[in-house]
Each structure stands twice: as structure tokens, then as C-alpha cells.
DODO-742677 format. One line per field, with one value per residue (C-alpha): residue in three letters; z, y, x. Coordinates in steps of 0.1 Angstrom, whole numbers, padded with zeros to 4 digits. Each point is the difference from the previous one (the first is absolute). Example, Ala and Ser with C-alpha at 12.3 -4.5 7.8 and 13.67 -1.06 7.14 Angstrom:
BEGIN
residuo c(ALA;SER);
w c(0078;-0007);
v c(-0045;0034);
u c(0123;0014);
# end
This chain:
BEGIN
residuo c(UNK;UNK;UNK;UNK;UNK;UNK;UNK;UNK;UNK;UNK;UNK;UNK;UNK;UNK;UNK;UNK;UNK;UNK;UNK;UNK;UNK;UNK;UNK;UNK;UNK;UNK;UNK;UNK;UNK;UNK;UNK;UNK;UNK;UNK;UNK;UNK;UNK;UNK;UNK;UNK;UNK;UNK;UNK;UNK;UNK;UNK;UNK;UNK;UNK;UNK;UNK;UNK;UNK;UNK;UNK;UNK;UNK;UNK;UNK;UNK;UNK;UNK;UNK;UNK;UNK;UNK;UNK;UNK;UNK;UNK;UNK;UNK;UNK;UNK;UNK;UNK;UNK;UNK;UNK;UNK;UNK;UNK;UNK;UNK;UNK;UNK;UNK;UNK;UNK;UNK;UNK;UNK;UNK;UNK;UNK;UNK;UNK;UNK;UNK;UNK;UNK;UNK;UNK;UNK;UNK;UNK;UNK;UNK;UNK;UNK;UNK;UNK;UNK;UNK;UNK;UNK;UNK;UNK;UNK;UNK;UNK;UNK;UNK;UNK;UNK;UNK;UNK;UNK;UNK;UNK;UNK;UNK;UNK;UNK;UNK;UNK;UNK;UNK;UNK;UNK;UNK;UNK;UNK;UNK;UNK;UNK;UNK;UNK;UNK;UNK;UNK;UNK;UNK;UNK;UNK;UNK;UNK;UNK;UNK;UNK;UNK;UNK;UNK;UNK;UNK;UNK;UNK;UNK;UNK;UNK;UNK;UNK;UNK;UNK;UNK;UNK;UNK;UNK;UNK;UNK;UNK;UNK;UNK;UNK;UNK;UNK;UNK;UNK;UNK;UNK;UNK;UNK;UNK;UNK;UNK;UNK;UNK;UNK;UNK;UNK;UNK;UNK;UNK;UNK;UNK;UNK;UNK;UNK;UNK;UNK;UNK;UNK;UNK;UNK;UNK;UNK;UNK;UNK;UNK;UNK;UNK;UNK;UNK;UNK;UNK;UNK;UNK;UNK;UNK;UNK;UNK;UNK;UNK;UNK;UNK;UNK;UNK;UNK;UNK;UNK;UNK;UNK;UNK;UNK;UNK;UNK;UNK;UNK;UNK;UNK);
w c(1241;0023;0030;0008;0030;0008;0011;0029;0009;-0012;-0023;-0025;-0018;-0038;-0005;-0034;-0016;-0035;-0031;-0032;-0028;-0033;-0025;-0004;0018;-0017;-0001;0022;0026;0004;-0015;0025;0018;0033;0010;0036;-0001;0026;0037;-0015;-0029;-0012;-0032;-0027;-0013;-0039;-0023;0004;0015;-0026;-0024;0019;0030;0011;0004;-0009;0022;0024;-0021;-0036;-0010;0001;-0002;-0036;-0032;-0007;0030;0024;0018;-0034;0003;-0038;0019;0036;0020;0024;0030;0023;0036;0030;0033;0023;0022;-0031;0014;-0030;0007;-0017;-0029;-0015;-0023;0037;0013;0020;0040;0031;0024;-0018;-0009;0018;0023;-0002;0034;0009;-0033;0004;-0011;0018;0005;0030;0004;-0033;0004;-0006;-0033;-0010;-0035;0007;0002;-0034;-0015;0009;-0009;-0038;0000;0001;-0028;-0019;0005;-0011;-0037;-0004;0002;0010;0002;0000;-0023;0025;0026;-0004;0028;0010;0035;0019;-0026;-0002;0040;-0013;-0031;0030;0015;-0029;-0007;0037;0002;-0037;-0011;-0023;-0017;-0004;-0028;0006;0022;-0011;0031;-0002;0024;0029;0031;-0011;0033;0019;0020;0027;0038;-0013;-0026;0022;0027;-0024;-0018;0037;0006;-0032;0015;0033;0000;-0017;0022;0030;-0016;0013;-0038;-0010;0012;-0021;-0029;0010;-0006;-0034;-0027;-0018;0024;-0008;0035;0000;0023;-0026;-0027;0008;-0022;-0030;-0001;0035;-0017;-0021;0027;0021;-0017;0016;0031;0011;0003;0025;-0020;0023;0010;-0039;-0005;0026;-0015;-0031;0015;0014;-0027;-0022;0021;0018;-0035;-0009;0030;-0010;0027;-0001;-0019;-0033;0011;-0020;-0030;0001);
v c(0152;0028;-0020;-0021;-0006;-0036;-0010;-0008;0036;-0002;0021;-0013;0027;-0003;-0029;-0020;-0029;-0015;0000;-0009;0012;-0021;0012;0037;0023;0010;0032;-0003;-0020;-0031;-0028;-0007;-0034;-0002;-0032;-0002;-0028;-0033;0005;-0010;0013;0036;0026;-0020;-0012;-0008;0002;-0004;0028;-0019;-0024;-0021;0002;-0039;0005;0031;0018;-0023;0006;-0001;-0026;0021;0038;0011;0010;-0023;-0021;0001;0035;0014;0029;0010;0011;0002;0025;-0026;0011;-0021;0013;-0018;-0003;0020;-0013;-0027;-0029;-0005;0021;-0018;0007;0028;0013;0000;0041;-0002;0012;-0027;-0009;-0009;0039;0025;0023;0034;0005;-0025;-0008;-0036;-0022;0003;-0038;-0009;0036;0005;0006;-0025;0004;-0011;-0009;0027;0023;-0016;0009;0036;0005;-0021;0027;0030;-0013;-0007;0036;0015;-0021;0014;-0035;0014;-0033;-0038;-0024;-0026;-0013;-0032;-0019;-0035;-0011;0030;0022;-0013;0012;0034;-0002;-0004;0028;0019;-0007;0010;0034;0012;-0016;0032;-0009;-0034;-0017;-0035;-0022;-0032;-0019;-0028;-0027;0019;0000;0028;0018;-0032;-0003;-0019;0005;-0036;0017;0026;-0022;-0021;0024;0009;-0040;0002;0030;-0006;-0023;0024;0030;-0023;-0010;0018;0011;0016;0037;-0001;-0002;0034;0014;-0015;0021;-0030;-0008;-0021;0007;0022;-0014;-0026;-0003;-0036;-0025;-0017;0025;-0018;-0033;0016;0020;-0033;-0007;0038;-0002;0033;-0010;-0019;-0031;-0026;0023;0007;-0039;0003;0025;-0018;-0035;0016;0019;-0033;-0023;0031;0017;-0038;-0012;-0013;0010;0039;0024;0012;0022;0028;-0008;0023);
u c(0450;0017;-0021;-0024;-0020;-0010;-0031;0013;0011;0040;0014;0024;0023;0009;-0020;0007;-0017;0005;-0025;-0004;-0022;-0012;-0018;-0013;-0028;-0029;-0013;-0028;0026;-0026;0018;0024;0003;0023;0017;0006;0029;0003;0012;0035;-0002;0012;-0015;0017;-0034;0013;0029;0036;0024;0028;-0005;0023;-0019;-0009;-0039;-0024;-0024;-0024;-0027;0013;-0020;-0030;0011;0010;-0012;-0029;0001;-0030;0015;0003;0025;-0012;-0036;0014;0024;0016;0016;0015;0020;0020;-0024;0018;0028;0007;0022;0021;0028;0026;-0015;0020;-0031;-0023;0006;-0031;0005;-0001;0016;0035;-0001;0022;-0020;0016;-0003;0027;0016;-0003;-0029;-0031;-0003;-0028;-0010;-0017;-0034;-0025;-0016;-0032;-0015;-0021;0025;0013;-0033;0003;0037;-0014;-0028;0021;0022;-0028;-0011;0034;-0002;-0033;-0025;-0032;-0018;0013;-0015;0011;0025;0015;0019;0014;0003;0014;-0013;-0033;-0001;0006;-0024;-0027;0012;0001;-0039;-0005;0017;-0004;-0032;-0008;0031;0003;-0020;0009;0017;0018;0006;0023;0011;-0011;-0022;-0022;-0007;-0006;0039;-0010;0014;0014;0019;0015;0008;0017;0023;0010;0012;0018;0021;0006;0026;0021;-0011;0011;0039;0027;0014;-0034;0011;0026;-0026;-0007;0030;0009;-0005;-0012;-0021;-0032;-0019;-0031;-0024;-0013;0031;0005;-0014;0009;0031;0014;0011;0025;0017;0007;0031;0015;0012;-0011;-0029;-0024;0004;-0015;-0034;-0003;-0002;-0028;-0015;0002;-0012;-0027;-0017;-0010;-0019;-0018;-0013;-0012;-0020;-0032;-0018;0012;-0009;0025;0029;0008;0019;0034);
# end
């Protein structure tokens, strides 16, 4: 997209996110089914890039001619949530923080602008509109994506058939929740190293790219290895309390 404007008011130039497509359109452009993929997860829904590759898509299991997503009756799309935190994967183009700003020619790091699901939703909507669907037979989301098949129900509710909601909280995130993802971060916001996250181009940090992703960065020094062990620590016993309510699943 030549720009986009965030809900939040920012304007992001030349914005790019990845898709992929299974299946074919129909005529009447009604049989498509969008998968909205996990909070660390990217649009590689199904199949193999190379035969060599060590696993397929997320979702392989269940995409593919005669599976449950049958791509023999369905058009299957599948795109990255913007700001998508896997940028070491060289198949992920889509723009974040790790992305250099034109502006300054270096990455724009901490001053990305916050992006909401919401705003992945609309960017989803106009690339629906440019391959011609003209009604979805359903979205389809894990996790993360199941976050964003709410919100697709809620903006677009003329255009959504269906809504397969999966491992999610529906819209009940509780100001436990919130407060919650907030502990999980903090001790990383509070070490020393974590500006240089910003300025890495393979930097993880958005304002919630911390998660199950943080364990495998603790062997690089570069990075705040003792707050992500906090972070780490932290996020099991207080998604498993018996007494609170169920954290998101990301």
C-alpha cells in the first residue's frame, strides 16, 4: 500500500505485508475463507516453500485439498498481522519496527507506531478488495488470530459469514489480562540493553513482541538476557493461577 493511516492517527508509507492464496476464486467471489494466523505466527498457513523445508505451514494439517479447509471448494488466503515479529525469517517482508524508515535510513525500532489488530483487519480488508472477494465464507484464527476473527465480525459483519474462533478470549480480555501482559514486559522495558532492541534491525520489540520468542534470544548477548528470563519466569505461574481468570493465549 502506498500508505496507511493507523487507527491511531500515524501514517506509515509503503506499507507491505505478506499473503498467500490456496485454491481458486469463484465467480461470484463468496467462497473465500481468511486465516488470520497466531500472535507469533506469520501467513504461511499450508504447504512447503521447498520440499526440503523441515515443517509445512502452521496449519497444514487442516488446509489442502480435501482436508477440512478444502482449497478444492475454498479460496484461502492467508496474510502477516502487521508489524509481524519474525524478521529473521527471510520469506517474512511485512513492515515493523525492524524496517528502515526512509526518513532516517535506519530501522525505525521504538518509534514505529503502535499497531492494532484492528488496523490489521483494515489493511486484510483492502487486500481482500484488490483480489476481487466480495463476501467471506468465514474467518478462521488461532490465538492471536482468533482476536482478529472478532474483530473482523465487528467491523465487517455484512461481510463475514462465519467466524471460527479458536483458543481465544472472545471479547472478554479482562483488565487482568492487560495488566498482566504489562508484568510480563516490564522487566525488560526497565533493563538497561532494551534500547538497543530498538535499533536492531532484527529487533523483536513492538510493545507486546515478547513471549514465547524471548527464550530463544537468551543465549545472544545483545540482548537483556536476565529481564527476558523474568519475563519468561513470570508468564507461567501468572496464566495458571487458579483463582484468576485465563490470560490470553499468545
Amino acid at each position: 500500500m502506498p500508505s496507511y493511516t493507523t487507527v491511531g492517527g500515524r501514517a506509515i508509507p509503503n506499507l507491505r505485508f505478506g499473503y498467500e492464496t490456496y485454491g481458486r476464486l469463484n465467480a461470484a467471489g463468496d467462497n473465500a475463507i481468511f486465516v488470520l494466523n497466531l500472535f507469533t505466527g506469520t501467513s504461511h498457513a499450508a504447504g512447503k516453500y521447498q520440499a526440503n523445508d523441515a515443517a509445512p505451514g502452521y496449519w497444514d494439517g487442516i488446509i489442502g485439498s480435501g482436508k477440512p479447509i478444502d482449497t478444492d471448494r475454498f479460496f484461502v488466503i492467508s496474510a502477516d498481522a502487521l508489524a509481524n515479529l519474525n524478521t529473521r525469517d527471510p520469506n517474512v517482508v511485512t513492515t515493523g519496527p525492524s524496517t528502515i524508515d526512509a526518513a532516517t535510513g535506519k530501522p525505525y525500532g521504538l518509534s514505529f507506531p503502535v499497531v492494532s489488530y484492528r488496523d490489521s483487519v483494515r489493511v486484510h480488508k483492502a487486500l481482500l478488495d484488490a483480489l476481487g472477494v466480495k463476501r467471506l465464507h468465514a474467518v478462521v484464527g488461532a490465538s492471536g488470530g482468533s482476536i482478529q476473527a472478532m474483530e473482523w465480525g465487528a467491523a465487517y459483519p455484512d461481510f463475514v459469514q462465519r467466524i471460527v474462533h479458536v483458543i481465544g478470549p472472545g471479547f472478554d480480555i479482562t483488565p487482568f489480562v492487560i495488566e498482566m501482559i504489562d508484568v510480563w514486559m516490564t522487566p525488560i522495558r526497565l533493563d538497561p540493553k532494551c534500547p538497543r532492541w530498538g535499533q536492531r534491525r532484527d529487533s523483536l520489540w513492538t510493545r507486546r513482541a515478547f513471549t514465547r520468542n524471548v527464550r530463544a534470544r537468551l543465549v545472544s548477548d545483545p540482548y537483556p538476557r536476565v529481564s527476558s528470563a523474568a519475563t519468561a519466569g513470570s508468564v507461567l505461574p501468572s496464566r495458571n493461577s487458579r483463582n484468576a481468570p485465563p490470560a490470553v493465549e499468545m
